[in-house]
Every structure is written in C-alpha cells, then in structure tokens.
DRENLO-436109 format. One record per residue (C-alpha): residue in three letters; y, x, z. Coordinates in steps of 0.02 Angstrom, whole numbers, padded with zeros to 5 digits, always signed. Layout:
// residues N
ALAYXZ ...
This chain:
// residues 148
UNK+00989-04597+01347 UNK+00874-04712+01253 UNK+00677-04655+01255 UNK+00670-04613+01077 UNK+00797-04464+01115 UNK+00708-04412+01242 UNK+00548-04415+01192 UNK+00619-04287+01030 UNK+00695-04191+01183 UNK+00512-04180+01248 UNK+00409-04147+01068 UNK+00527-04000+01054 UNK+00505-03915+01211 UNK+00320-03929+01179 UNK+00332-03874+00993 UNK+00430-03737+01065 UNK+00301-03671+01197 UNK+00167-03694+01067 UNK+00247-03573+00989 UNK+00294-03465+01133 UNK+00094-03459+01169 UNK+00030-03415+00995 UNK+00160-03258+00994 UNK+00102-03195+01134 UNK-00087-03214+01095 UNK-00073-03183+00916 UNK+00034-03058+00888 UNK-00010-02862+00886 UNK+00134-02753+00915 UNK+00031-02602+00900 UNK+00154-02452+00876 UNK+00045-02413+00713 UNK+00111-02578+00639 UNK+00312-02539+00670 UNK+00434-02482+00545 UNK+00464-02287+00586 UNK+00623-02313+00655 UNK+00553-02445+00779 UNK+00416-02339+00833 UNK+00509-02176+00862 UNK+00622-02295+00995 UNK+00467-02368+01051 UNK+00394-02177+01077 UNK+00562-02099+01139 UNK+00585-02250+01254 UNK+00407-02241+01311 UNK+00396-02052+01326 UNK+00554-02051+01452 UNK+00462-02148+01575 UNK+00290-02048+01584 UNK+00249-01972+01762 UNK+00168-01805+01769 UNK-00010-01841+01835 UNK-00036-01998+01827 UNK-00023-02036+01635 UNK-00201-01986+01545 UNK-00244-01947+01359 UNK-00324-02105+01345 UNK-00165-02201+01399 UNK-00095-02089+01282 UNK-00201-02155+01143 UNK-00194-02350+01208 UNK+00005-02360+01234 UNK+00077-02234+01075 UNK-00064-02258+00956 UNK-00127-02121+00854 UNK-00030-01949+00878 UNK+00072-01901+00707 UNK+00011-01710+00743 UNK-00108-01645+00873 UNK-00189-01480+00934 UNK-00332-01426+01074 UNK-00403-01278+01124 UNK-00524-01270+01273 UNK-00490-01086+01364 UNK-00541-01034+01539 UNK-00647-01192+01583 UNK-00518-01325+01540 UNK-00494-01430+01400 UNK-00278-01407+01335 UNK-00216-01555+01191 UNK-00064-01591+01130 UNK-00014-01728+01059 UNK+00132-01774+00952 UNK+00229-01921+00916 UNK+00389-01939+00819 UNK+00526-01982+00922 UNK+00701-01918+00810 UNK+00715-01916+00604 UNK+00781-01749+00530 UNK+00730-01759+00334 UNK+00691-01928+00242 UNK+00529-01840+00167 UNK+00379-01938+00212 UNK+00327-01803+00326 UNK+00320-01788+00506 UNK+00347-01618+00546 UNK+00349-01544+00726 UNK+00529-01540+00748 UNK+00541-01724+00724 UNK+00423-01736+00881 UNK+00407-01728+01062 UNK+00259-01676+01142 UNK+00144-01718+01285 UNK+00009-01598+01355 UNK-00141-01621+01440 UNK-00234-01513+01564 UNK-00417-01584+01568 UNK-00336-01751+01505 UNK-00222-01760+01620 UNK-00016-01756+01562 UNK+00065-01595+01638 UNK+00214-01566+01532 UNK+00312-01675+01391 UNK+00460-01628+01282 UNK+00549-01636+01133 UNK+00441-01534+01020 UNK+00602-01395+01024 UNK+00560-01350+01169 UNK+00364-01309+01136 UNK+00321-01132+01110 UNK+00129-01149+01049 UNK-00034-01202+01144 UNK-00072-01017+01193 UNK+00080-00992+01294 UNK+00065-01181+01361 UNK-00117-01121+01418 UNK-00059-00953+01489 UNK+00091-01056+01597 UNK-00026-01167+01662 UNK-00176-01045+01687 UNK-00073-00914+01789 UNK-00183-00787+01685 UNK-00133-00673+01561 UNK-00187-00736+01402 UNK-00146-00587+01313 UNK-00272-00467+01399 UNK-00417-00595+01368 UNK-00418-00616+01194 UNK-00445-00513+01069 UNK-00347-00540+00885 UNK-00469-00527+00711 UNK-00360-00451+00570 UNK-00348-00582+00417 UNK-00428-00476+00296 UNK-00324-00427+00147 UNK-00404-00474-00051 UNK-00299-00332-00139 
C-alpha cells in the first residue's frame, strides 16, 4: 500500500472519531426532545427496569423528563405523587389521557408501586394501601353545593 492510501485510511478514522466525540458531547437526547412514539419506547423500556426503593422522584424527573399528568396529596405525615408518562397510544388526539399512561408512585419520594395506568385506582386508595389505615373513617366528604 503506497502512503498516500494510507494516510486517507488514517484522515478517515480521525474524521470519524471527531465525529464520534461531538455526538456524544453535543447531543441532548432528552426524552422531551423525541418524537412521541420514541419517547413512549424510551418510557415503557425505561419504566420495566425501575426497582422498588431505590428509584426516587428526582430520578424520576432527571431520566423521563417532565411527567405528561401528575397528582400529590400529603395525608397522615407523608408526602404521595404520582407521576405519569405515556407509554402506549390509544387515540391520535393530541391528548395524553391517563389510559395512555403508566404510573409510578412515590411514598415520601421514594417509588413504591408502578403500572400501566389500568391498573391505578386513584391516589386515595393508593394512600389507604400503603397507609394500612382506613382512609374512609378519617376524612370527611363536603357536598358540592348545587346553583339551582
């Protein structure tokens, strides 16, 4: 091989990690900056991996980005969110609704149950499973007042 061919050989290997280096540095593959169908695999793919206790709402926040729905409710000395993220289309709408969703929940920021949002039956009966109390005989309902 004559030097000239070789020294192409060379100039594109370097070109190449060049390249390779300024992806990787430059390049922000922020689920908030997919297309929808890339971030619900991202989510679902993500989500399938979590461990119970030892993911956090602020990993929550750093790995999946901003939650597409989210409630909290602090009850009996502990702070309950959920958060939602899109993880299966149903209607081609423009809105992510709950049953497009699977859900994580955090006990005092700490993840203690995920699912597909199916499964999810409402913060108050996620806080009376994980209380142990009977939510039911500590609250106390306020009619919505009628304007007939």
């Amino acid at each position: 091989m004559s030097k000239k061919v070789l020294f192409r050989i060379f100039l594109a290997l370097a070109a190449y990690g060049i390249f390779v280096l300024l992806v990787i540095n430059f390049y922000d593959d922020s689920p908030a900056n997919m297309k929808w169908e890339d971030r619900e695999a991202y989510n679902r793919q993500f989500i399938s991996k979590l461990k119970l206790g030892e993911f956090t709402f602020d990993d929550a926040l750093e790995h999946l980005g901003n939650p597409d729905i989210t409630e909290a409710k602090k009850a009996f000395d502990k702070n309950y969110q959920v958060l939602f993220y899109r993880t299966q289309h149903v209607k081609s709408d423009g809105i992510t609704t709950q049953d497009e969703c699977s859900y994580l929940l955090f006990v005092d920021n700490i993840l203690t149950e995920f699912a597909v949002a199916d499964h999810y039956k409402g913060l108050d009966y996620a806080i009376n499973e994980h209380s142990g109390i009977n939510m039911q005989a500590h609250t106390t309902e306020v009619p919505f007042p009628n304007n007939d």
